[in-house]
PLY file of the C-alpha trace (Angstrom):
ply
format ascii 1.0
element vertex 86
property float x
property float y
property float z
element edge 85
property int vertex1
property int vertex2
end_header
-106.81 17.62 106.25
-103.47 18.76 105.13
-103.45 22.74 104.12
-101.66 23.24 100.70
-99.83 27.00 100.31
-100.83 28.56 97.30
-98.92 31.62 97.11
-99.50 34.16 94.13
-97.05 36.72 93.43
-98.57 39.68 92.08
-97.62 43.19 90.93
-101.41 44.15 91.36
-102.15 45.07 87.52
-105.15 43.09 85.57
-103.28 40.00 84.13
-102.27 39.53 87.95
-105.65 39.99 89.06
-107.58 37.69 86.17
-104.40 35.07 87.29
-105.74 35.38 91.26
-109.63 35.26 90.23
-108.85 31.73 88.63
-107.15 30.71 91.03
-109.43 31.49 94.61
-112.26 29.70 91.41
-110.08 26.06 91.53
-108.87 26.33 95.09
-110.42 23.99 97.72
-110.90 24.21 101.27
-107.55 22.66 101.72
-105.66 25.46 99.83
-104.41 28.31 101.77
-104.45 31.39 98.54
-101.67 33.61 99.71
-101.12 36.98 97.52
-97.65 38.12 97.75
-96.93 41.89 96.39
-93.99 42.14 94.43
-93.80 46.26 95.11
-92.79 44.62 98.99
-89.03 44.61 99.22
-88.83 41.20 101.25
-91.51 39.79 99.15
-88.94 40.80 95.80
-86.19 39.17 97.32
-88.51 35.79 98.18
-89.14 35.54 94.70
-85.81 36.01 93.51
-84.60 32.79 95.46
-87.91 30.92 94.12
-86.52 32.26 90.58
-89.48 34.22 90.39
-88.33 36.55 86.88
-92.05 37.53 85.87
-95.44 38.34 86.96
-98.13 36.82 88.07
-96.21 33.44 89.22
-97.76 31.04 91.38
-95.53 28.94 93.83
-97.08 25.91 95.32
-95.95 24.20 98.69
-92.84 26.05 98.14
-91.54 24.93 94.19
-92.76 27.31 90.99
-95.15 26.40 88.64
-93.19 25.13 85.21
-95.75 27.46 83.59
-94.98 30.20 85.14
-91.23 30.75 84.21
-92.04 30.05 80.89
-95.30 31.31 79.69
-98.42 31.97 80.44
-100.41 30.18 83.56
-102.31 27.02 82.87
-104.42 25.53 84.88
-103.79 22.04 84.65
-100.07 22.30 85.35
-101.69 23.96 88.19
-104.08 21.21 89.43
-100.99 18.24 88.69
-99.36 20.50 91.27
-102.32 20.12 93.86
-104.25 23.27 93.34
-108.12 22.30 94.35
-107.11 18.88 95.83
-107.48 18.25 99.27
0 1
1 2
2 3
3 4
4 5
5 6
6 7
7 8
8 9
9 10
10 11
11 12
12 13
13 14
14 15
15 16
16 17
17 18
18 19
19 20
20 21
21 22
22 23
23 24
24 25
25 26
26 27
27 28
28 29
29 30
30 31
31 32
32 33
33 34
34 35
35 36
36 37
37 38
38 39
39 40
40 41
41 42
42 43
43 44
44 45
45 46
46 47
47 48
48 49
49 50
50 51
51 52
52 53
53 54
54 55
55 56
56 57
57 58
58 59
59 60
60 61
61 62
62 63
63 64
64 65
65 66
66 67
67 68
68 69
69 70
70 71
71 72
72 73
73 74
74 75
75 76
76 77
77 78
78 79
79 80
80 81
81 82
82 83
83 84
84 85
Protein backbone atom coordinates (compact mmCIF):
# COMPACT_ATOMS: atom_id res chain seq x y z
CA UNK A 1 0.00 0.00 0.00
CA UNK A 2 1.27 3.30 -1.08
CA UNK A 3 1.36 6.01 2.00
CA UNK A 4 -0.22 9.39 0.87
CA UNK A 5 1.35 12.72 2.89
CA UNK A 6 -1.26 14.70 4.22
CA UNK A 7 0.35 17.59 5.64
CA UNK A 8 -1.78 20.34 7.55
CA UNK A 9 -0.37 23.60 8.19
CA UNK A 10 -1.66 25.03 11.24
CA UNK A 11 -1.25 28.14 13.40
CA UNK A 12 -2.85 26.07 16.34
CA UNK A 13 -6.12 28.36 16.86
CA UNK A 14 -9.80 26.63 16.55
CA UNK A 15 -10.56 26.99 12.76
CA UNK A 16 -7.07 25.11 12.45
CA UNK A 17 -8.01 22.63 14.86
CA UNK A 18 -11.91 21.93 13.55
CA UNK A 19 -9.78 21.84 9.85
CA UNK A 20 -7.34 18.85 11.49
CA UNK A 21 -10.40 17.00 13.35
CA UNK A 22 -11.99 16.56 9.76
CA UNK A 23 -9.36 15.65 8.40
CA UNK A 24 -7.65 12.56 10.88
CA UNK A 25 -12.19 11.77 10.42
CA UNK A 26 -11.65 11.11 6.26
CA UNK A 27 -8.08 9.90 6.42
CA UNK A 28 -7.41 6.16 5.78
CA UNK A 29 -4.82 3.90 6.82
CA UNK A 30 -2.89 4.87 3.79
CA UNK A 31 -2.70 8.62 4.73
CA UNK A 32 0.18 9.74 6.71
CA UNK A 33 -1.72 13.25 8.73
CA UNK A 34 1.28 15.43 9.21
CA UNK A 35 0.60 18.83 11.32
CA UNK A 36 3.02 21.43 10.40
CA UNK A 37 3.17 24.66 12.87
CA UNK A 38 3.36 27.75 11.13
CA UNK A 39 4.91 29.64 14.52
CA UNK A 40 8.20 27.11 13.27
CA UNK A 41 10.52 29.27 11.24
CA UNK A 42 11.49 26.40 8.67
CA UNK A 43 7.99 25.25 8.63
CA UNK A 44 7.02 29.33 7.50
CA UNK A 45 9.44 29.26 4.91
CA UNK A 46 8.05 25.55 3.54
CA UNK A 47 4.89 27.07 3.11
CA UNK A 48 5.95 30.06 1.48
CA UNK A 49 7.47 27.96 -1.51
CA UNK A 50 4.11 25.73 -1.45
CA UNK A 51 2.39 29.37 -1.70
CA UNK A 52 0.99 28.70 1.50
CA UNK A 53 -0.62 32.71 2.20
CA UNK A 54 -3.33 31.54 4.87
CA UNK A 55 -4.22 29.25 7.58
CA UNK A 56 -5.21 26.14 7.98
CA UNK A 57 -3.94 24.86 4.35
CA UNK A 58 -3.65 21.38 3.59
CA UNK A 59 -0.90 20.19 1.05
CA UNK A 60 -1.28 16.76 -0.34
CA UNK A 61 1.66 14.57 -1.80
CA UNK A 62 3.40 17.78 -2.07
CA UNK A 63 0.77 20.30 -4.37
CA UNK A 64 -1.93 22.69 -2.27
CA UNK A 65 -5.35 22.14 -2.11
CA UNK A 66 -7.23 24.69 -4.79
CA UNK A 67 -9.45 25.29 -1.74
CA UNK A 68 -7.18 26.30 0.34
CA UNK A 69 -5.66 29.44 -1.42
CA UNK A 70 -8.91 30.53 -2.10
CA UNK A 71 -11.44 29.90 0.52
CA UNK A 72 -12.48 27.90 2.90
CA UNK A 73 -11.54 23.90 3.04
CA UNK A 74 -13.87 21.47 1.37
CA UNK A 75 -13.80 18.21 1.63
CA UNK A 76 -14.39 16.89 -1.62
CA UNK A 77 -11.66 18.89 -3.32
CA UNK A 78 -9.98 17.10 -0.59
CA UNK A 79 -10.97 13.46 -1.34
CA UNK A 80 -10.44 14.22 -5.59
CA UNK A 81 -6.97 14.89 -4.20
CA UNK A 82 -6.70 11.36 -2.47
CA UNK A 83 -7.51 12.14 1.09
CA UNK A 84 -9.13 8.66 2.58
CA UNK A 85 -8.14 6.61 -0.53
CA UNK A 86 -5.77 4.03 -0.27
Amino acid sequence: MTKRTIEVFSAGCPCCDATLEVIREVACDACDVQVLDMKDPEVAVRAKQLGINRVPAVVIDGQLADCCSSGAIDVEVLRSMGLGQP
